[in-house]
DSSP file (Angstrom, degrees, kcal/mol; ACC not computed):
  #  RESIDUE AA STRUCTURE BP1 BP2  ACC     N-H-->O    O-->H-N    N-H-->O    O-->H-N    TCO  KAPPA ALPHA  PHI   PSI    X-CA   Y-CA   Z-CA
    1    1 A X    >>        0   0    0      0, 0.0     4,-1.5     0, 0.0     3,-0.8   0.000 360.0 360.0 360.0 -35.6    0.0    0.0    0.0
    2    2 A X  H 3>  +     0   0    0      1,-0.2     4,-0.6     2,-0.2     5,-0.1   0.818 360.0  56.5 -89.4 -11.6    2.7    2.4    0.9
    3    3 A X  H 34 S+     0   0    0      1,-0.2    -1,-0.2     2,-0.2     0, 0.0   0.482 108.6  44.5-102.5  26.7    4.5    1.9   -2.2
    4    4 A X  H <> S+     0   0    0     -3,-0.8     4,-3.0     3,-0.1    -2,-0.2   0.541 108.8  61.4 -85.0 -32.2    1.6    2.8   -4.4
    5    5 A X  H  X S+     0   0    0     -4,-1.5     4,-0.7     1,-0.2    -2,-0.2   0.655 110.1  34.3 -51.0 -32.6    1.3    5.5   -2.0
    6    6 A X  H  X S+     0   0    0     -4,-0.6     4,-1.1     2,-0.2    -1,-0.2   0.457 117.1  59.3-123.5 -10.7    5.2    7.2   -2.9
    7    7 A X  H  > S+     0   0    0      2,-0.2     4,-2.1     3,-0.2     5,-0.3   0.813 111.9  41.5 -92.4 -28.5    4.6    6.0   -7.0
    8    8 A X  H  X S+     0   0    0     -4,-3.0     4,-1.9     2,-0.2     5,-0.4   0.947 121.2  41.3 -61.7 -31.1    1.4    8.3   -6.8
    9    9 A X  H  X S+     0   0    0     -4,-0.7     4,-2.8     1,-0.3    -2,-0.2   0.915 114.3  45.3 -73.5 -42.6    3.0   10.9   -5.1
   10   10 A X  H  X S+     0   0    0     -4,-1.1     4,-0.9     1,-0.2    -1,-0.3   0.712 113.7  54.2-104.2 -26.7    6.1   11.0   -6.7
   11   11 A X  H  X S+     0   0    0     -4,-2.1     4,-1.0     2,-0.2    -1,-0.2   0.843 113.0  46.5   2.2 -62.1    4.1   10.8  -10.3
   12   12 A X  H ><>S+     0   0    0     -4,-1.9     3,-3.1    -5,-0.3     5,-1.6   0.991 101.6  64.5 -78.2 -59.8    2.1   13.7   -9.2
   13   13 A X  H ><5S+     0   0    0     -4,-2.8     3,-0.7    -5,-0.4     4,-0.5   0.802 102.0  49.9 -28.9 -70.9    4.9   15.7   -8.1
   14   14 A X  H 3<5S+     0   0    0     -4,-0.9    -1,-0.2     1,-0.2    -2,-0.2   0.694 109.9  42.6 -18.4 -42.3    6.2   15.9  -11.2
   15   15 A X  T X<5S-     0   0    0     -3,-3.1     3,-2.7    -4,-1.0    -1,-0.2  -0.456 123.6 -82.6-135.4  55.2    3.3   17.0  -13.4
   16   16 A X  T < 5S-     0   0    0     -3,-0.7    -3,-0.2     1,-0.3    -2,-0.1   0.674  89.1 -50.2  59.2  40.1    1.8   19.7  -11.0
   17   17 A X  T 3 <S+     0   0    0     -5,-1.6    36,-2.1    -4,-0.5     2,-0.5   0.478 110.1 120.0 102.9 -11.8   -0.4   17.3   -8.6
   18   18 A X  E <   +A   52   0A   0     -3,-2.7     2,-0.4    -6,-0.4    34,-0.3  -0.776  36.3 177.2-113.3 130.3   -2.0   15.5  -11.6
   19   19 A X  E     -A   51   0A   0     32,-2.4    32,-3.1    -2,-0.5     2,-0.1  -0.880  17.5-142.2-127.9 147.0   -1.9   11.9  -12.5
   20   20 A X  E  >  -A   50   0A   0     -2,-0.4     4,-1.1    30,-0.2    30,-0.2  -0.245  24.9-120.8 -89.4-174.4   -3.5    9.7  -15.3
   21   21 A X  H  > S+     0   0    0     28,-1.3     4,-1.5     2,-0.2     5,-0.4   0.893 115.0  57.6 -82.5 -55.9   -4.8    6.1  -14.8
   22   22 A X  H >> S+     0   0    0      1,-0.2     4,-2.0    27,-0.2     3,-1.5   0.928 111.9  47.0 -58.1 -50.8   -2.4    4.5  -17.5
   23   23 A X  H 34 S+     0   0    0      1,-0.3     4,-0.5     2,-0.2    -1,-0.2   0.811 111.4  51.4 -50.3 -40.1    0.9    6.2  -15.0
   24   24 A X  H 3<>S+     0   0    0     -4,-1.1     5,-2.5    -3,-0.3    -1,-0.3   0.716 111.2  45.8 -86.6 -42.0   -0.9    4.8  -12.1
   25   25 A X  H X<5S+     0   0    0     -3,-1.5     3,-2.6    -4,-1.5    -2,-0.2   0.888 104.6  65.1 -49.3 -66.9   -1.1    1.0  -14.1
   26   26 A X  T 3<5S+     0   0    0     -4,-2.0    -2,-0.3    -5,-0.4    -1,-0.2   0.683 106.9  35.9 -52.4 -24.4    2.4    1.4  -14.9
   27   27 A X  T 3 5S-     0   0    0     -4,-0.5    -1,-0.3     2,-0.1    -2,-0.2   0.061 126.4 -88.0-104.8  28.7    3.6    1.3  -11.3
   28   28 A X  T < 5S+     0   0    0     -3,-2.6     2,-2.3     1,-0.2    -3,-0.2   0.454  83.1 137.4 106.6  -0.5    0.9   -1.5   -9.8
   29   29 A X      < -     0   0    0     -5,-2.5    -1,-0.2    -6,-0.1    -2,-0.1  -0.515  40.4-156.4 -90.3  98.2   -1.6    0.9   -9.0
   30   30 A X     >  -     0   0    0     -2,-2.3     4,-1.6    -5,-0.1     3,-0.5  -0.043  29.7-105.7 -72.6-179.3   -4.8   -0.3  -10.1
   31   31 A X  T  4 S+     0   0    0      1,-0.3    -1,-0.1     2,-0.2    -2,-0.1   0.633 119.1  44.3 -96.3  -8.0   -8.1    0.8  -11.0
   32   32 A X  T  > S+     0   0    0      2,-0.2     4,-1.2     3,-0.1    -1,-0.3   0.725 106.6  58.2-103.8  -0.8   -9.7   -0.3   -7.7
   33   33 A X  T  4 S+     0   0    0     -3,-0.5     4,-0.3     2,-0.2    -2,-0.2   0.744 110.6  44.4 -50.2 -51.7   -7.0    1.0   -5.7
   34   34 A X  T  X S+     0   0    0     -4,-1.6     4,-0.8     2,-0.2     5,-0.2   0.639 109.1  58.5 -79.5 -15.4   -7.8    4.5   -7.3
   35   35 A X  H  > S+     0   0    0     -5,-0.2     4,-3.1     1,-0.2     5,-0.4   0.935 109.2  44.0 -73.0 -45.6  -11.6    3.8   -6.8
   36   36 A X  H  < S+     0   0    0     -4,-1.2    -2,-0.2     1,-0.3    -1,-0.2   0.432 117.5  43.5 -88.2  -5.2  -10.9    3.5   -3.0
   37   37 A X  H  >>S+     0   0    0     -4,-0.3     5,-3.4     3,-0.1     6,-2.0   0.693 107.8  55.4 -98.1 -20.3   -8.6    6.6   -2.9
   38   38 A X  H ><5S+     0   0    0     -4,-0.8     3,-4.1     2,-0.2    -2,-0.2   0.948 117.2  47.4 -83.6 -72.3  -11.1    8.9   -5.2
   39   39 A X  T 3<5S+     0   0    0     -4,-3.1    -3,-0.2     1,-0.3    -1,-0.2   0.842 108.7  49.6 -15.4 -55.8  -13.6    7.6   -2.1
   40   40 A X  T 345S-     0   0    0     -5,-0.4    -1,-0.3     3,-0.1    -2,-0.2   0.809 117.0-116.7 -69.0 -25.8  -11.5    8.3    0.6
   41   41 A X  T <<5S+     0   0    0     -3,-4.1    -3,-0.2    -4,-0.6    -2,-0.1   0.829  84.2 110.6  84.5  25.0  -10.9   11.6   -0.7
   42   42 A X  S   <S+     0   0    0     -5,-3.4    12,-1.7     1,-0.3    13,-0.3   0.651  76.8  36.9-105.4 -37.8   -7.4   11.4   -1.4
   43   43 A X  E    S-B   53   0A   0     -6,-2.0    -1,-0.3    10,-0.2    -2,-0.3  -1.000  78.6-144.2-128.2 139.9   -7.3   11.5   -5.3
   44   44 A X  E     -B   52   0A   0      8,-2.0     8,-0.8    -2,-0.3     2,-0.5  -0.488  16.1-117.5-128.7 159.9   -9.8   13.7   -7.1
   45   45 A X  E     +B   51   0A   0      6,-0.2     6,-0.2    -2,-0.1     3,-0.1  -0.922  42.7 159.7-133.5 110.0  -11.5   13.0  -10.3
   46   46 A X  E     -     0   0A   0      4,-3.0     2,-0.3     1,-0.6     5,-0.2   0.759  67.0 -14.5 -84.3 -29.4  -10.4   16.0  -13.3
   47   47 A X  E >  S-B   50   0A   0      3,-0.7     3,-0.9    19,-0.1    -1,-0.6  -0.892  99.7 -58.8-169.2 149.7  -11.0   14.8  -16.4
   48   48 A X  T 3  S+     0   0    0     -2,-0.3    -2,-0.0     1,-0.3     3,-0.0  -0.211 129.1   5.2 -24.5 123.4  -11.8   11.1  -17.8
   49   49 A X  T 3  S+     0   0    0      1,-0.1   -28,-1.3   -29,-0.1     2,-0.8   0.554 113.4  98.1  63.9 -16.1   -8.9    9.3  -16.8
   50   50 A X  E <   +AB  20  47A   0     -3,-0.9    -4,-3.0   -30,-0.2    -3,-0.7  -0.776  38.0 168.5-128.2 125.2   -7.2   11.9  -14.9
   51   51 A X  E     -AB  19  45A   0    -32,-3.1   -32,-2.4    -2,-0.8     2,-0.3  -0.718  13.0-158.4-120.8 162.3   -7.1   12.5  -11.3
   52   52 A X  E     -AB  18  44A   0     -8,-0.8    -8,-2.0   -34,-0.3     2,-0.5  -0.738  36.4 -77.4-127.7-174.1   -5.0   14.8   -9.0
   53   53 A X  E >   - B   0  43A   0    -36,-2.1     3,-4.1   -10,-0.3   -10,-0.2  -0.773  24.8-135.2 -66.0 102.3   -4.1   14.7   -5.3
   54   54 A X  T 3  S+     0   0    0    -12,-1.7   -11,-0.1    -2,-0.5    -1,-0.1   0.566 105.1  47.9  -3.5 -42.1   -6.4   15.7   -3.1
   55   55 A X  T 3  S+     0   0    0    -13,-0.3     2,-0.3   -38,-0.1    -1,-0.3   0.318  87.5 108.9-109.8   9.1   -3.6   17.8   -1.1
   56   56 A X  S <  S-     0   0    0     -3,-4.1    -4,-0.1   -39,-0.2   -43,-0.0  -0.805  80.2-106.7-107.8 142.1   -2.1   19.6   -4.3
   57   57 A X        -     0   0    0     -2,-0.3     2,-0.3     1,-0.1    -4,-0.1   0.049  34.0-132.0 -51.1 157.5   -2.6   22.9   -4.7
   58   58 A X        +     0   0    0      4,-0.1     2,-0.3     3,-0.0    -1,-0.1  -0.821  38.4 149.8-107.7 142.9   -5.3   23.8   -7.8
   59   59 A X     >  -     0   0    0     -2,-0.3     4,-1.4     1,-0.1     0, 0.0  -0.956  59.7-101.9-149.6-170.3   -4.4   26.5  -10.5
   60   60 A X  H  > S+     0   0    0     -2,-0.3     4,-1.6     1,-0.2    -1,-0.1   0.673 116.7  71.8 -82.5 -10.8   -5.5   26.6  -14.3
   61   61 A X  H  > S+     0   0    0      2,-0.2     4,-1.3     1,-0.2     5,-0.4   0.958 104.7  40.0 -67.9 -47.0   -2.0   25.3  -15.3
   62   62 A X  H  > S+     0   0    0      2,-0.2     4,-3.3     1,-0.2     5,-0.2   0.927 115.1  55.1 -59.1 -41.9   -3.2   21.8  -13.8
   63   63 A X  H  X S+     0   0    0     -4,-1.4     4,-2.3     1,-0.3    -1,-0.2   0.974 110.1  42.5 -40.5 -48.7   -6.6   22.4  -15.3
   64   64 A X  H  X S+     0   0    0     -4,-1.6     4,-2.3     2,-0.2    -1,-0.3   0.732 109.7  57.9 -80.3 -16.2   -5.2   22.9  -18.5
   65   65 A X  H  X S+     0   0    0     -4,-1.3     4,-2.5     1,-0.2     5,-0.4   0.881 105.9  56.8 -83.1 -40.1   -2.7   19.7  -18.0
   66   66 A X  H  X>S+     0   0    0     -4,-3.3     4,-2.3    -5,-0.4     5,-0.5   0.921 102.1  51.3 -27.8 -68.9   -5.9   17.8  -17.5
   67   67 A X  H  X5S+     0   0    0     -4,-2.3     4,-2.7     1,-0.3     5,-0.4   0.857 109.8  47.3 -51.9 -49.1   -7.0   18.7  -20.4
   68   68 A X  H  X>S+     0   0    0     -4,-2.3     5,-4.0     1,-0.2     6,-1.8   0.822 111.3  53.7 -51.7 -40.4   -3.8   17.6  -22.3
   69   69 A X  H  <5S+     0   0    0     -4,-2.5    -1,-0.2    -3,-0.4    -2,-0.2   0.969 110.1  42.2 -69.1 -54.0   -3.7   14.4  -20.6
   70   70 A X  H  <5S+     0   0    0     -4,-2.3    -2,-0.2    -5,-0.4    -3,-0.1   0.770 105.7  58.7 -87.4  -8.7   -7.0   13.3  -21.3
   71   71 A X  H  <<S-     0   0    0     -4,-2.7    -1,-0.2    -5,-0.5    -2,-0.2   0.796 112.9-115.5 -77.3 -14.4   -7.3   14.3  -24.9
   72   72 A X  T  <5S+     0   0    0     -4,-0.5    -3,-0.2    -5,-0.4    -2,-0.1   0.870  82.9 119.8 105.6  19.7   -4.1   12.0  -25.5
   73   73 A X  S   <S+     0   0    0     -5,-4.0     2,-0.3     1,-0.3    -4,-0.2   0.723  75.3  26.6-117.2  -1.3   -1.8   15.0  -26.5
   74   74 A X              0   0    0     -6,-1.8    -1,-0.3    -5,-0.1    -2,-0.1  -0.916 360.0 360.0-142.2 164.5    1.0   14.7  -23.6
   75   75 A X              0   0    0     -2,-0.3   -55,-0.1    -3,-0.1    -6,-0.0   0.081 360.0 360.0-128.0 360.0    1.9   11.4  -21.8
């Protein structure tokens, strides 16, 4: 648990707080693992596929990396 815990965070760090489902796959984190954190209130739902951290700050530069992320146009 805690090392899904430090591959979301350290994902999200990167890329202003926001992380997709396929990043989250690629280190073991699965899609009911992300059901049960979007519950908890830990990871937050932006976009199809893209979620941020709960605790990371919001601006419109994350909005807009949402966007990019779930339209497919950055990885």
């Amino acid at each position: 648990m805690l090392d899904r815990e430090a591959a979301i965070a350290s994902l999200s760090h990167r890329l202003l707080g926001v992380v997709t489902l396929g990043q989250m796959a690629e280190r073991g984190v699965d899609r009911g693992a992300v059901l049960l954190r979007t519950r908890a209130g830990t990871l937050v739902r932006m976009q199809p596929g893209v979620y941020r951290l709960a605790s990371a700050p919001t601006s419109w530069r994350q909005d807009v990396l949402a966007a990019q992320l779930a339209a497919g146009l950055m990885e």
